[in-house]
C-alpha positions in Angstrom: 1.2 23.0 43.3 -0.8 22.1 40.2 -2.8 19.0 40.2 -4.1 17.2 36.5 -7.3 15.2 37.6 -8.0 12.7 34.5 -10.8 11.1 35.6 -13.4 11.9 37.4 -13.5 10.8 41.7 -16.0 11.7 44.1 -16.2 15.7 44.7 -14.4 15.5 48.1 -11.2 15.3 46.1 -11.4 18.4 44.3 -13.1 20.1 47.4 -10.2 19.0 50.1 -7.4 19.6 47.8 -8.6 22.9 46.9 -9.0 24.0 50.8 -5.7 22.3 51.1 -4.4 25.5 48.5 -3.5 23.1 45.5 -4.8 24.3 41.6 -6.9 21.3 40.3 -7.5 21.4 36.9 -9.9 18.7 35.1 -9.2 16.8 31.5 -11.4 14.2 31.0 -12.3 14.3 27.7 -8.3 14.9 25.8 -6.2 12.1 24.5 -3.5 10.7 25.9 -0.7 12.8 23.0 -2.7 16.0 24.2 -2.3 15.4 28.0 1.5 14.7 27.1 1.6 18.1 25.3 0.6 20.0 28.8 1.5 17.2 31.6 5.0 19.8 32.0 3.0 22.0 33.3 1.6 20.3 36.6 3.2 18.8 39.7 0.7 16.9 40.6 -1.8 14.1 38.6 -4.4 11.9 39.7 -5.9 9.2 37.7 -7.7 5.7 37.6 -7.4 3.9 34.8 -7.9 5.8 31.4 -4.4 5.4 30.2 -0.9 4.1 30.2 1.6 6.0 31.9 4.6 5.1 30.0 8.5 6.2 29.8 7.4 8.8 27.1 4.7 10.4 29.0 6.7 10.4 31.6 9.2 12.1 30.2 7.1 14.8 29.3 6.0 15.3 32.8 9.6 17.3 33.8 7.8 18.9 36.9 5.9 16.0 38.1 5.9 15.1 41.7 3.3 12.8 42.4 0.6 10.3 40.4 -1.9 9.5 42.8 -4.0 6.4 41.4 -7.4 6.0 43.1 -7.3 2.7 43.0 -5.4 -0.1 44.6 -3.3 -1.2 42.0 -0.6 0.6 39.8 0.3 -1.6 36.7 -0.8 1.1 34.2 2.2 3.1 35.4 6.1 2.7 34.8 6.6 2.5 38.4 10.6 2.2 38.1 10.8 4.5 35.6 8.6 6.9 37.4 10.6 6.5 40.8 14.3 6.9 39.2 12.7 10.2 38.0 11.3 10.8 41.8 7.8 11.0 41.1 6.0 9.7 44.5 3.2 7.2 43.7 0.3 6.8 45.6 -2.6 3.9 45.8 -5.4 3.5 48.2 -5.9 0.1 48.6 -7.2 0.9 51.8 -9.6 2.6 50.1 -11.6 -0.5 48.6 -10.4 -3.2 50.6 -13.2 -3.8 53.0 -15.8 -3.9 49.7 -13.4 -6.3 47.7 -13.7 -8.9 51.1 -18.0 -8.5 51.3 -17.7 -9.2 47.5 -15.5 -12.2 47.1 -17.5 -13.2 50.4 -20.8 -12.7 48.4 -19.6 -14.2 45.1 -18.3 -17.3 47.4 -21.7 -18.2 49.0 -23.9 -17.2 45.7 -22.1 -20.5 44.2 -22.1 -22.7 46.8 -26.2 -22.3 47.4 -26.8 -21.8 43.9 -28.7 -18.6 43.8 -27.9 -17.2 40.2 -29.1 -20.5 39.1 -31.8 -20.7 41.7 -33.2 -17.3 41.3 -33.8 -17.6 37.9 -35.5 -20.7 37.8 -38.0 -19.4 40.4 -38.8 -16.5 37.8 -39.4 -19.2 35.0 -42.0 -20.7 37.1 -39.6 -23.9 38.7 -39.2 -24.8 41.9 -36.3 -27.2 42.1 -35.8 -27.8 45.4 -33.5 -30.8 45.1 -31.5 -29.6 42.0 -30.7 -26.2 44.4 -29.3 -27.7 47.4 -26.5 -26.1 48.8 -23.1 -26.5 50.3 -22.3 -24.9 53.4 -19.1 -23.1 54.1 -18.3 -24.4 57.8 -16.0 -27.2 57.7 -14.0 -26.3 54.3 -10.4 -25.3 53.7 -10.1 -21.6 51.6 -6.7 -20.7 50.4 -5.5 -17.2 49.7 -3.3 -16.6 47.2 -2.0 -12.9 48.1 -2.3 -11.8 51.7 -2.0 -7.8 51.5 -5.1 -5.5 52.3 -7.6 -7.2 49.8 -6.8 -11.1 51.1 -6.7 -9.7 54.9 -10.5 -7.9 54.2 -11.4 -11.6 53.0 -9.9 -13.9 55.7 -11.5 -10.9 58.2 -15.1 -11.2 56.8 -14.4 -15.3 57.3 -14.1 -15.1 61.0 -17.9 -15.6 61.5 -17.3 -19.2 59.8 -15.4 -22.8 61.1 -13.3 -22.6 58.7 -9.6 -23.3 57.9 -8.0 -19.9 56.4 -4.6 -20.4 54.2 -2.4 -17.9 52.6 0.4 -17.6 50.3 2.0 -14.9 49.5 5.8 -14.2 47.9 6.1 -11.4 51.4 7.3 -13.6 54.7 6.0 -13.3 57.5 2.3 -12.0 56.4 -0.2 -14.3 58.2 -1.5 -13.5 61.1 -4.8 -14.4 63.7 -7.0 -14.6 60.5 -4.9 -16.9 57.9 -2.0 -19.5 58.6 0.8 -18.6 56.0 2.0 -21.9 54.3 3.9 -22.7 51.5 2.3 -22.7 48.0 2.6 -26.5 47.9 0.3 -26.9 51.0 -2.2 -24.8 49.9 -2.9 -26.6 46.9 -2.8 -29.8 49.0 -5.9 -29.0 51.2 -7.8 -26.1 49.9 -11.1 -26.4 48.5 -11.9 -22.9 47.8 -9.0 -20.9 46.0 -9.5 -16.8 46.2 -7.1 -14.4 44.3 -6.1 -11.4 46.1 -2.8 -10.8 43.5 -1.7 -7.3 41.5 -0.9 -8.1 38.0 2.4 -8.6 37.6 4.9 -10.4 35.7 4.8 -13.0 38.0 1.3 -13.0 38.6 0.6 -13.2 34.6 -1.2 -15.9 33.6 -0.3 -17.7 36.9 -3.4 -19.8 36.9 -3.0 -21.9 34.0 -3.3 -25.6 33.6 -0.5 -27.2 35.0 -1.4 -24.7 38.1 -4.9 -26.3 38.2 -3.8 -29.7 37.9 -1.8 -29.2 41.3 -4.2 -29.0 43.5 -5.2 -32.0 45.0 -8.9 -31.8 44.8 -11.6 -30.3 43.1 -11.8 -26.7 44.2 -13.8 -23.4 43.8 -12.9 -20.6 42.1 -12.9 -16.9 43.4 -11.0 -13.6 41.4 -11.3 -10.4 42.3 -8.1 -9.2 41.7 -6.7 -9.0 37.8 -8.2 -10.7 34.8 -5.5 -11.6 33.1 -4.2 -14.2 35.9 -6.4 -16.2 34.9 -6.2 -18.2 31.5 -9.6 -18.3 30.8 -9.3 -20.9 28.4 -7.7 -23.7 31.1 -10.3 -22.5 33.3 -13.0 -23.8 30.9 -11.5 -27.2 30.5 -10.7 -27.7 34.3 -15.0 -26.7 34.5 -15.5 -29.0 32.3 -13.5 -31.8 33.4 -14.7 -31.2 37.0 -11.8 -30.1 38.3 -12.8 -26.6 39.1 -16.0 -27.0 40.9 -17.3 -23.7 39.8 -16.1 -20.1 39.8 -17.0 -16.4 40.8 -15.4 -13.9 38.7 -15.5 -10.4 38.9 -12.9 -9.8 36.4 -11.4 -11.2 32.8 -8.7 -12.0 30.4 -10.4 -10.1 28.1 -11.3 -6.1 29.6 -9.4 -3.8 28.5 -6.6 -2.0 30.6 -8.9 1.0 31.3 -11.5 -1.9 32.6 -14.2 0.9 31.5 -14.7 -2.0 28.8 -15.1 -6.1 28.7 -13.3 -6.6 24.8 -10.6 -5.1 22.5 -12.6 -6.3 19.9 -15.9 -6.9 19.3 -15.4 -10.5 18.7 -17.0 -13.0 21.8 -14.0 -15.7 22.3 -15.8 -19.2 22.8 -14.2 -19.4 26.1 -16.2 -16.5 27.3 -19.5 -18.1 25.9 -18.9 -21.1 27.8 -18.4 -19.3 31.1 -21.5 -17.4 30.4 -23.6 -20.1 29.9 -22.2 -21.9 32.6 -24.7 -22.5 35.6 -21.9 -22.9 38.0 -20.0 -19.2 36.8 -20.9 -16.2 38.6 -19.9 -13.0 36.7 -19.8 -9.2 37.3 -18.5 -6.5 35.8 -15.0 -5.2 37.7 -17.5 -4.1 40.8 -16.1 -5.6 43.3 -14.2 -2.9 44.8 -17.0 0.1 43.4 -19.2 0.3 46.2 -21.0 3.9 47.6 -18.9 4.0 50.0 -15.7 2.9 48.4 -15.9 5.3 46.2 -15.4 7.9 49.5 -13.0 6.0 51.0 -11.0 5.7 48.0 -10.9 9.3 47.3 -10.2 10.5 50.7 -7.5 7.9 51.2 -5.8 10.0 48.0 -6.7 13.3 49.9 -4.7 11.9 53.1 -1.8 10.4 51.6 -1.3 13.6 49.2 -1.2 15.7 52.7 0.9 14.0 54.7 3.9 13.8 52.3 3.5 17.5 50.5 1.7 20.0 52.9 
C-alpha cells in the first residue's frame, strides 16, 4: 500500500510504516489542486491540518483507504462523505490527551494566582503583594463541557484537589469516578470554573455565546482548549467586562485559521482580540496545548498502531 504523508510528524511514522512494508511518499510543499491531481494514486494519506478534505478531493482519491489525521479532531475532513465511499478514518486523541489535561490544569491555576500578571510586574521592578493574591482551587465547583479523552485527562489531573468535578456531554452514560455527569442545566447552576473539552461541530459552533453566558448562575472562569470558534469572542469580551466571566485561559481563537498554523485570515487585529490581549485577567497561547515533546510521539505512534491493527 501507498501512503501520501502531507505534513510532516515525528520520524517514527515514516520509520515504522516503512518496516511495516508500506511506500511513504512525502508532499509538503504542493497545493491542495496538485495533491488532487495524484491523490488516485495512493491508498493510504496521513495529514494534520494543512487543508480541507472535501467531496471533490475526495472524489479524486478512487483508491483511498484510509486518512489518518494526527491529531484528535477530524473537522477538516468530509467524514460522511468519506465513509459512504469506505475510506477508514483515523484520530489519535489518545495521542495528546494527557498534555491537553497538564495544560488546561496549568492555564487554570496561572489565572487564579495571577502569575502572567504577577511575573511581569516583578520584571518592571513592582512588588505588589496585595494586588497578586490568589484564589485557591480546593473548595470550587469545575464543570466540563465534553467528557471524552481530553475532559477525562482534565477531571484525572483534578484528583489531587477537593474539588467538585461536573460534566456534560450529549453521550449518556460518560461520567465516571472522576466527574458526576449532570444535566447542562445543573452545571451552569453551580460551577465556577467552565473548561471546554468539545470538537467543532455544528452543534458545538458558536455554542458559547451570550445568552449561554448569561445562564450560569454566577460569575465563572473561563478555560478552552478545544476549538476556537466555540467561543464568540466578542460576548466573551462583554461578559469580561461586565464581570461576569471572571477571567479566561485560552489556548485557541475565533479567529486562526483552519490549518491553525496561523492566528488571522487577514491581517486586520479585530478589537475584540485587542481587548483580550490587554486584558490582565486573559491568559493566551498559541494552539499548544496538545504540542508537547512527548505528544508529538505519542501522537504519531498512536497513527502507527491504529494503521496496523486494521490493514496488516
Amino acid at each position: 500500500m501507498k501512503i501520501l504523508h502531507l505534513d510532516s510528524n515525528h520520524p517514527l511514522l515514516l520509520s515504522q510504516l516503512n518496516n511495516l512494508g508500506f511506500t511513504n511518499h512525502e508532499d509538503y510543499t504542493s497545493s491542495k489542486s496538485e495533491i488532487e491531481a495524484k491523490i488516485s494514486e495512493y491508498d493510504g494519506m496521513i495529514i494534520r491540518s494543512r487543508f480541507s478534505i472535501d467531496k471533490t478531493f475526495l472524489d479524486a482519491a478512487k483508491n483511498l483507504k484510509f486518512i489518518g489525521r494526527v491529531g484528535a479532531g477530524l473537522e477538516n475532513i468530509d467524514c460522511d462523505y468519506a465513509e459512504k465511499k469506505g475510506i477508514h478514518l483515523i484520530s489519535a486523541p489518545e495521542g495528546n490527551r494527557n498534555a491537553v489535561g497538564e495544560h488546561a490544569l496549568g492555564m487554570l491555576l496561572s489565572l487564579f494566582n495571577k502569575l502572567n500578571k504577577a511575573d511581569k510586574e516583578v520584571r518592571q521592578g513592582k512588588w505588589l503583594r496585595e494586588e497578586n493574591r490568589g484564589l485557591e482551587l480546593d473548595g470550587k465547583t469545575i464543570g466540563l463541557i465534553g467528557y471524552g479523552n481530553m475532559g477525562k485527562a482534565f477531571a484525572k489531573k483534578l484528583k489531587g484537589f477537593d474539588v467538585n468535578v461536573l460534566c456534560y456531554d450529549i453521550k449518556t452514560d460518560v461520567g465516571d469516578a472522576n466527574a458526576k455527569q449532570v444535566i447542562l442545566e445543573e452545571l451552569k447552576a453551580k460551577a465556577d470554573v467552565l473548561s471546554l473539552h468539545i470538537p467543532q461541530t455544528d452543534l458545538t459552533l458558536n455554542m458559547i455565546n451570550s445568552d449561554f453566558i448569561n445562564g450560569f448562575k454566577n460569575p465563572f472562569w473561563l478555560i478552552n482548549t478545544a476549538r476556537g470558534k466555540s467561543v464568540v469572542t466578542q460576548d466573551l469580551v462583554s461578559a469580561l467586562k461586565s464581570g461576569k466571566i471572571l477571567g479566561a485561559g485560552l489556548d485557541v481563537l475565533e479567529y486562526e485559521k483552519s490549518s491553525f498554523e496561523n492566528l488571522f485570515s487577514s491581517g486586520a487585529m479585530p478589537v475584540a482580540f485587542q481587548y483580550l490581549i490587554a486584558a490582565e485577567n486573559v491568559l493566551l497561547s498559541p494552539h499548544v496545548a496538545g504540542w508537547t515533546v512527548e505528544s508529538n510521539i505519542k501522537l504519531s505512534q498512536t497513527i502507527v498502531d491504529k494503521i496496523k491493527a486494521k490493514f496488516c
